[in-house]
N, C-alpha and C positions, 0 to 999 in steps of 0.2 A: 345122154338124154337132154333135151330144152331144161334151162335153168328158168325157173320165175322165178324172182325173188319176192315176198312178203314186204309190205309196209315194215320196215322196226319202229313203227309209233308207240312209243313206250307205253301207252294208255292198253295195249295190246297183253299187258301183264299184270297190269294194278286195280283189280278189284275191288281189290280190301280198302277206297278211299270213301263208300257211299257214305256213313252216317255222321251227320254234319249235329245232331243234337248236342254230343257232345263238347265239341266246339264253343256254342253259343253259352253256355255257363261256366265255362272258364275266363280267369282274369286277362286282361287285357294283356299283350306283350310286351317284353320288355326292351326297352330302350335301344338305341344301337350304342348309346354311352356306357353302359352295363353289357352289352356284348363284347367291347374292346374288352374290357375289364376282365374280364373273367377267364379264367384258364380255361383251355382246350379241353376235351377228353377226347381220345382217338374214336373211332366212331364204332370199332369192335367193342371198344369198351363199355362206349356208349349205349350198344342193342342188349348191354347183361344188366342193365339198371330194370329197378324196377317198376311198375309202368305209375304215372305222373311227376316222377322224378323229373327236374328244371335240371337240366346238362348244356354242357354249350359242343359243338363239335367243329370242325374246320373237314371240309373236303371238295371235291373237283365235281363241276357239274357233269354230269353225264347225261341227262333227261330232260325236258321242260316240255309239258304237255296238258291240253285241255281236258278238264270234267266238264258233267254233266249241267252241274250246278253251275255254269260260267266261272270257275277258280282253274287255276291252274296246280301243278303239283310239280317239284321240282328233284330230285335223283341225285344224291350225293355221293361220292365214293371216296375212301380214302383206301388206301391200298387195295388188300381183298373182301372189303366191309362195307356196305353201304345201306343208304336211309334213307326215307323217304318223308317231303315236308307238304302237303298237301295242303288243298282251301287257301293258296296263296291268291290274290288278288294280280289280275294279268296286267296293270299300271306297274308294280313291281317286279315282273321278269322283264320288262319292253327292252331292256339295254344287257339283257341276260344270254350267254352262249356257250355249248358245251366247253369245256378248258378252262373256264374261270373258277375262282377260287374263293367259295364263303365262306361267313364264320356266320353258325348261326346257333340260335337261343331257341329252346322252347320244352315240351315234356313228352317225355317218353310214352308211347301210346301204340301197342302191339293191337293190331285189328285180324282177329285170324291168322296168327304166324304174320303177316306184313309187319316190320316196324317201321313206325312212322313216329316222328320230331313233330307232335300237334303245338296247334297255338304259335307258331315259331315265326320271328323275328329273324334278319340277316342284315349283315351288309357283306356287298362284295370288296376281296381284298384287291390289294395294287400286283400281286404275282396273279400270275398264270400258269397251265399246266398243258403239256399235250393233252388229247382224246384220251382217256382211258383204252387202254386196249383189250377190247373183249377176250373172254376166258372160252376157250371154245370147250365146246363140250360133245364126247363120245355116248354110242349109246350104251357103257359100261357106266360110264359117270353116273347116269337115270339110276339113282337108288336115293332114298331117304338119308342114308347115313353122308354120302356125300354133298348131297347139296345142302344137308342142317346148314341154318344161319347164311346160306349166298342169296336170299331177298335183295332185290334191286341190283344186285351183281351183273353188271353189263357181261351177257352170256352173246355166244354162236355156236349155231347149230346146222352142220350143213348135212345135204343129204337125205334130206326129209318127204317121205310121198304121201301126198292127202287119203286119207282115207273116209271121209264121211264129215258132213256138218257142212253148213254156210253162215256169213254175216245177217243175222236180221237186226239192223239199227235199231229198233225196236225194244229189246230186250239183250240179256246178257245171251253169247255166243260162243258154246264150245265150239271148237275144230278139232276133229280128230284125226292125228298123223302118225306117220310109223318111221320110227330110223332104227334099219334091219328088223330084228324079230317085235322089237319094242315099240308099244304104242301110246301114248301119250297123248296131251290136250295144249293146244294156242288158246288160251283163253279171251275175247273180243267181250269187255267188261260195258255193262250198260252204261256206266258212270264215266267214261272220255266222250269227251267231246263230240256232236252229231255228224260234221265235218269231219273228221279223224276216223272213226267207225264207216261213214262212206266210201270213205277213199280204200281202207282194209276189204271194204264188201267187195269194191270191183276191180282189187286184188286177187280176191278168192276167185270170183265170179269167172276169172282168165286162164284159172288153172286147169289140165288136163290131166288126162289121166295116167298120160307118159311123162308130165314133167318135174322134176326135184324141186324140193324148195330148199329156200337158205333163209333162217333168222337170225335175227341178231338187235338185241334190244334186251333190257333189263328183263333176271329171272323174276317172274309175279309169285306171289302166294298167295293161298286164299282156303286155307285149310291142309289142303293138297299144294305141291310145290307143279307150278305152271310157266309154259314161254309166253 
């Protein structure tokens, strides 16, 4: 059958970034002098702290993508572990590209199952890294027990046929699909970017009713574990 392939805008998975309250009464972040400074912690370790715990982690960009709110949110991976740092300011991703490698500072802040590195500070280092290579996923894998803990996990998913739902920029947008007997949700999050959610709508808008799809973009959470 005709392949369409999906946007992978990773905004396509990250829900869990809308509440900015908390944000604004937290302390200001810290330094990139105090980032050098500070020992690592691997970023598996990083997601078992508990939430506003100050951690620092080191890992491979994977994501950079527009909210709603004009910030950006940026996708870290380190091995099979990854995080996500939200309400970034887009003057500081402008020289930012998948493969690079930051260390970055700030507090541990689960929103819904999503973990997310709030408040967080970075600099990029001088190494570099291939693309993460996506973890493809079967429709045996679709159970709770296996995806615990792969949030932000640069996932693919092929083989996929629409079954119901459309993009309304608008608001937040399930899409519902099936791979083989199993049906599941693309979640199109009100909170990326209006540009981004456009471009996903007339995606959808192309798809038939004969043709497969293939994702590939960070797994979302947002209560329920989502593509």
């Amino acid at each position: 059958s005709t392949s369409s392939e999906p946007d992978s805008t990773p905004g396509t998975s990250q829900p869990g970034t809308s509440v900015t309250s908390e944000e604004d009464s937290l302390p200001p972040p810290p330094s990139s002098s105090s980032i050098s400074e500070t020992p690592a912690t691997s970023i598996a370790d990083a997601r078992k702290l508990a939430k506003d715990t100050t951690v620092t982690v080191e890992g491979v960009v994977t994501a950079i993508y527009g909210m709603a709110n004009s910030t950006h949110a940026i996708i870290l991976q380190d091995g099979g572990a990854a995080i996500t740092l939200p309400f970034i300011d887009p003057t500081l991703t402008a020289d930012l590209a998948k493969g690079d490698v930051l260390r970055a500072t700030g507090k541990i802040n689960p929103f819904n199952g999503l973990i997310q590195l709030s408040n967080s500070a970075f600099t990029k280092l001088s190494s570099t890294s291939e693309p993460i290579v996506p973890l493809t996923l079967t429709e045996a894998d679709w159970t709770v027990e296996y995806l615990e803990d792969l949030d932000g996990r640069i996932v693919r998913v092929e083989g996929l046929k629409h079954v119901s739902g459309t993009v309304d920029t608008t608001k937040n947008s399930p899409i519902t699909v099936k791979l083989g007997a199993k049906e599941f949700a693309i979640y199109v999050s009100n909170y990326i970017a209006l540009t981004e959610k456009e471009a996903l709508k007339a995606k959808f808008d192309s798809v038939r009713s004969y043709d497969t799809l293939t994702f590939e973009g960070p797994l979302g959470q947002y209560i329920d574990m989502q593509q």
